[in-house]
Backbone as ProteinMPNN parsed JSONL, in Angstrom:
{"seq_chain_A": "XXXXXXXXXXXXXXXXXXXXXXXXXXXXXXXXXXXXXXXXXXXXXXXXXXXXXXXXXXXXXXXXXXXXXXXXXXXXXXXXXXXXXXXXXXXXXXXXXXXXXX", "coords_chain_A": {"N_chain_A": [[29.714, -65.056, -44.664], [27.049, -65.558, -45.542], [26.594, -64.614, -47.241], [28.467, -66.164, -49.48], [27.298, -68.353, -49.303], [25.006, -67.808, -51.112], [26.386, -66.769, -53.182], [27.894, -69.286, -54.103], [24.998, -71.044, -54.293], [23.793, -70.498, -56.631], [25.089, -71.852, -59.022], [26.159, -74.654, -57.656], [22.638, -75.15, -57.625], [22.349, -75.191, -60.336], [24.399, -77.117, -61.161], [23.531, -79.175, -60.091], [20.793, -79.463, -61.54], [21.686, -80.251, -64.006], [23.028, -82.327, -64.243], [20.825, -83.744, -63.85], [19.547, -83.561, -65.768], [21.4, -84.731, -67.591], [21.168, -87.727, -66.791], [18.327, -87.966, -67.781], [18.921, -87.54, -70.301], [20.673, -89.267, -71.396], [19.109, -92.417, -70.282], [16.956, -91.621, -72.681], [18.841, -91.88, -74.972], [19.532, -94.892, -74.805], [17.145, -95.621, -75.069], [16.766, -94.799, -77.888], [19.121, -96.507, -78.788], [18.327, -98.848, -78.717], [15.931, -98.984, -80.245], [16.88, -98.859, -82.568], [18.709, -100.913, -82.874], [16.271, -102.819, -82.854], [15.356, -101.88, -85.308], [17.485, -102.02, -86.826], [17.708, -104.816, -86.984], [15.314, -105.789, -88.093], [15.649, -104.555, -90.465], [17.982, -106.168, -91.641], [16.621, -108.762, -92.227], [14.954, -108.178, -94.506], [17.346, -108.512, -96.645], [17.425, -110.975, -97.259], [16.365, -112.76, -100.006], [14.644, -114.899, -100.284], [12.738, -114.639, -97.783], [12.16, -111.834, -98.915], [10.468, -112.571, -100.73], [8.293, -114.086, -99.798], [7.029, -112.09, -98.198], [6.414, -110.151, -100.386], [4.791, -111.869, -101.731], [2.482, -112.771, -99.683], [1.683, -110.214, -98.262], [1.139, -108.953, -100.689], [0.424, -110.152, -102.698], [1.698, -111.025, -104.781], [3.072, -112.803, -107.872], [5.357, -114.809, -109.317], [6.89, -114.547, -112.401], [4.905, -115.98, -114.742], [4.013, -117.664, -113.377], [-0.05, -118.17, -111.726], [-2.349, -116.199, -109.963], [-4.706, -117.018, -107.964], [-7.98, -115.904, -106.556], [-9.865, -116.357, -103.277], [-13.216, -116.358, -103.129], [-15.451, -115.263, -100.385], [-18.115, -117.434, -98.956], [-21.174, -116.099, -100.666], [-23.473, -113.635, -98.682], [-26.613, -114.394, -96.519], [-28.143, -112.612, -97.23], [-29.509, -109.14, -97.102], [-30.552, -107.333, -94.401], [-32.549, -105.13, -94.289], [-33.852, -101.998, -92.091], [-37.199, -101.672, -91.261], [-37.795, -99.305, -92.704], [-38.441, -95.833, -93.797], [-36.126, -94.403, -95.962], [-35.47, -97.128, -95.941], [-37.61, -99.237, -97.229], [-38.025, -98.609, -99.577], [-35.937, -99.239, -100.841], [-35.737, -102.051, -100.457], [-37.948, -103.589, -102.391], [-36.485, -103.096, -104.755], [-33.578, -104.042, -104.225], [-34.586, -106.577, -103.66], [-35.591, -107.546, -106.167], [-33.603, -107.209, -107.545], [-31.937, -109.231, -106.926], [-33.432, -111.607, -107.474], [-33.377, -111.415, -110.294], [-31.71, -113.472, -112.868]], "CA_chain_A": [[29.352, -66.428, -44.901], [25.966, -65.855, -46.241], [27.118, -64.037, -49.029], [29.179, -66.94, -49.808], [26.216, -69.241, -49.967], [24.527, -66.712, -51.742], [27.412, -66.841, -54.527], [27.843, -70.344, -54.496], [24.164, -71.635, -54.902], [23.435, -70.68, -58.112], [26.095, -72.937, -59.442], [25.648, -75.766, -57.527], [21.459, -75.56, -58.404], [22.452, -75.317, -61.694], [25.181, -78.393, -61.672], [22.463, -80.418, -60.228], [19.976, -79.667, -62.827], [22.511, -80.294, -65.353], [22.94, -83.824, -63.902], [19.731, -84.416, -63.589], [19.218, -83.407, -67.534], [22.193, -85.551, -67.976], [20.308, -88.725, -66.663], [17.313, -88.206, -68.632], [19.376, -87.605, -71.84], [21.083, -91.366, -71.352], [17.785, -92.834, -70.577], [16.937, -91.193, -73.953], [19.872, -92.393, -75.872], [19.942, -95.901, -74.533], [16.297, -96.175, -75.867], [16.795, -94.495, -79.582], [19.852, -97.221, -79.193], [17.489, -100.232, -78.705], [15.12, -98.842, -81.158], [17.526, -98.615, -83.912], [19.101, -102.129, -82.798], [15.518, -103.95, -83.242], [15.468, -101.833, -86.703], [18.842, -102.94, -87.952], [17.659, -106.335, -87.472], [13.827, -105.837, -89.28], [16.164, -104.559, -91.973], [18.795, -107.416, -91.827], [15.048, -109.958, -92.62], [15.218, -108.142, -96.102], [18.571, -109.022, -96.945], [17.559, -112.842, -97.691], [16.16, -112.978, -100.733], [13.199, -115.771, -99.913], [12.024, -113.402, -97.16], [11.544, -111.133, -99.274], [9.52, -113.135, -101.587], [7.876, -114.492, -99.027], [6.262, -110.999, -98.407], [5.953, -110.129, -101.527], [3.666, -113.109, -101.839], [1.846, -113.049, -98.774], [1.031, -108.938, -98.016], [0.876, -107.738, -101.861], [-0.401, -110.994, -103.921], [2.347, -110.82, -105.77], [3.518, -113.326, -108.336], [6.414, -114.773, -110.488], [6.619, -114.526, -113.881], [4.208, -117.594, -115.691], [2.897, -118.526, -112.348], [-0.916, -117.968, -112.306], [-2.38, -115.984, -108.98], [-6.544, -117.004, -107.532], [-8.285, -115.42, -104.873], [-11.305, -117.254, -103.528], [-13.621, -115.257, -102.169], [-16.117, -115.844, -99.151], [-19.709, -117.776, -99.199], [-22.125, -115.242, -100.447], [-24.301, -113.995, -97.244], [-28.049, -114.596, -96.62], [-28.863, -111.264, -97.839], [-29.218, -107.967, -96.626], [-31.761, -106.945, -93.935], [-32.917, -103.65, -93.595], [-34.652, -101.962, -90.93], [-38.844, -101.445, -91.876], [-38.41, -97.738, -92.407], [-38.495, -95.166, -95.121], [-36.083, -94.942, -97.396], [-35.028, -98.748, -96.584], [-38.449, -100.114, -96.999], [-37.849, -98.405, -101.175], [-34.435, -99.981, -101.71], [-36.168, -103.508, -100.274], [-38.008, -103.686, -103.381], [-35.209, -102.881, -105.67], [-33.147, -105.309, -103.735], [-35.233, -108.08, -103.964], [-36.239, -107.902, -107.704], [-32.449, -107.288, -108.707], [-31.145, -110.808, -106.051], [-34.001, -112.76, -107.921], [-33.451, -111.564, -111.898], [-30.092, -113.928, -113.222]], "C_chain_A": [[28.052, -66.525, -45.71], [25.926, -65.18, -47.54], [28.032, -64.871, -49.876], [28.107, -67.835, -50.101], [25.608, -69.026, -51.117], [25.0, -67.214, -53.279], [26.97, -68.533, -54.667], [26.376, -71.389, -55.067], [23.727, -71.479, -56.191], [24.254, -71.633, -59.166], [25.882, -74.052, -59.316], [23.926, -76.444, -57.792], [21.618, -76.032, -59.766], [23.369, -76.939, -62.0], [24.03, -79.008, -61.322], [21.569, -80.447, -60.831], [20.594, -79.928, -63.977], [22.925, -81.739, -65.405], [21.773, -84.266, -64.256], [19.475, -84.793, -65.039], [20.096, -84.609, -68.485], [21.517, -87.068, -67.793], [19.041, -88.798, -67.574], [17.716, -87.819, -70.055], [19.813, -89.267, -72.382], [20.344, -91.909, -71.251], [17.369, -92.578, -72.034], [17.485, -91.598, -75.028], [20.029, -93.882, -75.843], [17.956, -96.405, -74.916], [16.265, -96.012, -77.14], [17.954, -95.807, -79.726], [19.56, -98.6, -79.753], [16.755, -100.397, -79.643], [15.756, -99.118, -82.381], [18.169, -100.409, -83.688], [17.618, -102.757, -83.447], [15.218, -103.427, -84.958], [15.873, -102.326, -87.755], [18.094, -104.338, -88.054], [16.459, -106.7, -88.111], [14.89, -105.634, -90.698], [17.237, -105.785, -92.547], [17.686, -108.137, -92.756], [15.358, -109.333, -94.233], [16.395, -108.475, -97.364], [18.551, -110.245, -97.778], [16.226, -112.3, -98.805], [14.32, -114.241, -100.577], [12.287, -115.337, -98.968], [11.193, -112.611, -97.746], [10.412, -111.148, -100.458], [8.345, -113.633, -100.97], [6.765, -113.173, -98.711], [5.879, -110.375, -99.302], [4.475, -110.785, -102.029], [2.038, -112.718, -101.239], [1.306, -111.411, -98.622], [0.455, -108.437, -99.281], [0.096, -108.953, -103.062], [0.695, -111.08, -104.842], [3.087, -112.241, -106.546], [4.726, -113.826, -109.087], [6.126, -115.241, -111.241], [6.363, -115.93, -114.748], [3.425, -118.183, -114.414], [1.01, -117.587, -112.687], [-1.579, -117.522, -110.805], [-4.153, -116.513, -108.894], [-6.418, -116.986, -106.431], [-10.12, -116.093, -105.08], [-11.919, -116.38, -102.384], [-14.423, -116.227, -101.42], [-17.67, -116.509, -99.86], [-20.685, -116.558, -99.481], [-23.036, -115.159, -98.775], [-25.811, -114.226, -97.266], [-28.916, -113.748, -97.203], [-28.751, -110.066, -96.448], [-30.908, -107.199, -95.487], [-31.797, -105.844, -93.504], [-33.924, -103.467, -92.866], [-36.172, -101.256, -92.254], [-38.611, -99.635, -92.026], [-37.86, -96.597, -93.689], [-36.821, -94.68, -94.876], [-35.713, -96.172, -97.275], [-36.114, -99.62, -97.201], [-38.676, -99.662, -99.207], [-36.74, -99.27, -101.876], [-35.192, -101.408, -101.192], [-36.415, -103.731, -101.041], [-36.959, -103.852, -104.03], [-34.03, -104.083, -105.169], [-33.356, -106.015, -104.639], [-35.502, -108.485, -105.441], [-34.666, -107.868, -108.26], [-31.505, -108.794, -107.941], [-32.438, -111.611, -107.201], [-33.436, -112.549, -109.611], [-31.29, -112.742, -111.644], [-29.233, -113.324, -113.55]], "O_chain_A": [[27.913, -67.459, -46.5], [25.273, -65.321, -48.574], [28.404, -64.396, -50.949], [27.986, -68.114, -51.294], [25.601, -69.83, -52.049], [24.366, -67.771, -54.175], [25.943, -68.933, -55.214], [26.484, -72.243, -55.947], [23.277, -72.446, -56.806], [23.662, -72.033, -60.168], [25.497, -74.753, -60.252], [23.707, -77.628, -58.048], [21.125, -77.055, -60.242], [23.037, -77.733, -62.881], [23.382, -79.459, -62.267], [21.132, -81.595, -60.914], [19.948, -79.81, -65.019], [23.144, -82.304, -66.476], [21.702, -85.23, -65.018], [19.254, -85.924, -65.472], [19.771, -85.171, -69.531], [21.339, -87.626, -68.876], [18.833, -89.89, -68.103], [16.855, -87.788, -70.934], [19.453, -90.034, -73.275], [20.271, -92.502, -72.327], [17.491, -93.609, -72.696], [16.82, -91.723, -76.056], [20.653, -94.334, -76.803], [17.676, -97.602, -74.975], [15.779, -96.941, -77.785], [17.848, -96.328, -80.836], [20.075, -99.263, -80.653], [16.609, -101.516, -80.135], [15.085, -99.648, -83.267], [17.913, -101.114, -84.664], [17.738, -103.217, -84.582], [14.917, -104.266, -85.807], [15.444, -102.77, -88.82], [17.923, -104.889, -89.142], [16.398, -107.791, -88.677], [14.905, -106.362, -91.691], [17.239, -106.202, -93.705], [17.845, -108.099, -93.976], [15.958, -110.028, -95.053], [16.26, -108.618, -98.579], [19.322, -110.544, -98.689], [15.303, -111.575, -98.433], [13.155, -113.969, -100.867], [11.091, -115.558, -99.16], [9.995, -112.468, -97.504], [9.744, -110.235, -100.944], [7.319, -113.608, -101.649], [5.6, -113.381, -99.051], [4.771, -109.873, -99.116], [3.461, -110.288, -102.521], [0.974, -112.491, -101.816], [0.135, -111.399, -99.0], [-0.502, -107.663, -99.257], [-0.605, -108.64, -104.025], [0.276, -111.269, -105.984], [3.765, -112.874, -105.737], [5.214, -112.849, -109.656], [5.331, -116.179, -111.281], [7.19, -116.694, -115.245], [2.472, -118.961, -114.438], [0.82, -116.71, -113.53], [-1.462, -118.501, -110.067], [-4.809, -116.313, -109.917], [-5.652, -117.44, -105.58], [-10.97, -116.247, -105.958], [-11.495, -115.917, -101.325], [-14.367, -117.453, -101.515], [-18.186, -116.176, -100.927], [-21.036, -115.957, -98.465], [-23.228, -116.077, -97.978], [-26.218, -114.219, -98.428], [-30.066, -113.953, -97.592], [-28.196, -110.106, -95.35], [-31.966, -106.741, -95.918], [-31.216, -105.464, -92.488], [-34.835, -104.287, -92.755], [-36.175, -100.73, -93.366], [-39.329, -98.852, -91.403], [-36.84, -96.794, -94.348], [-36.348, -94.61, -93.742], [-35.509, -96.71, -98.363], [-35.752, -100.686, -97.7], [-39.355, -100.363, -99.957], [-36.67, -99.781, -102.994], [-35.047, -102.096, -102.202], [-35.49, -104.393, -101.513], [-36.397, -104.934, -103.863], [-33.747, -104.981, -105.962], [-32.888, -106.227, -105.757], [-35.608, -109.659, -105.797], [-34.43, -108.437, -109.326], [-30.509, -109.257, -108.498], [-31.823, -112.453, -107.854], [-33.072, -113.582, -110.172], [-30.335, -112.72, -110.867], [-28.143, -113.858, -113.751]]}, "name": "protein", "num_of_chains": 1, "seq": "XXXXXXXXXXXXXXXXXXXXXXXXXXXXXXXXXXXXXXXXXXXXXXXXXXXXXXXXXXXXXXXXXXXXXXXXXXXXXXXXXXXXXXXXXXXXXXXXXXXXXX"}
């Protein structure tokens, strides 16, 4: 009898690690499935034509042909304050004399 266990456990360890592997392969597969589902449908969005102009537009600046593109930039800032200490207290000068010339 115990030579019968003997025999038989290595088998049955093994089927149940082979299950087990089996469960965490489907887990596995049933997320690459989901992943690729919310893909397909990012890639569907390119499909339409105004979408994709739409990004075009909006991420890259991009124009159509005769239109005319402007970017407005920000309020200049108050200036630039550096701390009192060598080498900033050299570029302060230099700064200041190249913010005042026109």
């Amino acid at each position: 009898m115990c030579l019968g266990v003997v025999v038989l456990a290595g088998p049955v360890l093994g089927y149940v690690g082979e299950r087990r592997n089996v469960s965490v392969q489907r887990d596995e597969l049933a997320r690459i499935e989901l992943e690729n589902r919310e893909l397909q449908a990012r890639l569907d969005q390119f499909d339409d034509p105004a979408q994709t102009e739409r990004i075009a537009r909006d991420e890259y600046g991009l124009v159509s042909p005769g239109e005319e593109s402007y970017a407005v930039l920000p309020r200049p800032t108050a200036g630039v304050d550096l701390p009192r200490a060598w080498p900033f207290e050299v570029l302060a000068g230099s700064i200041a004399a190249a913010s005042a010339s026109p």
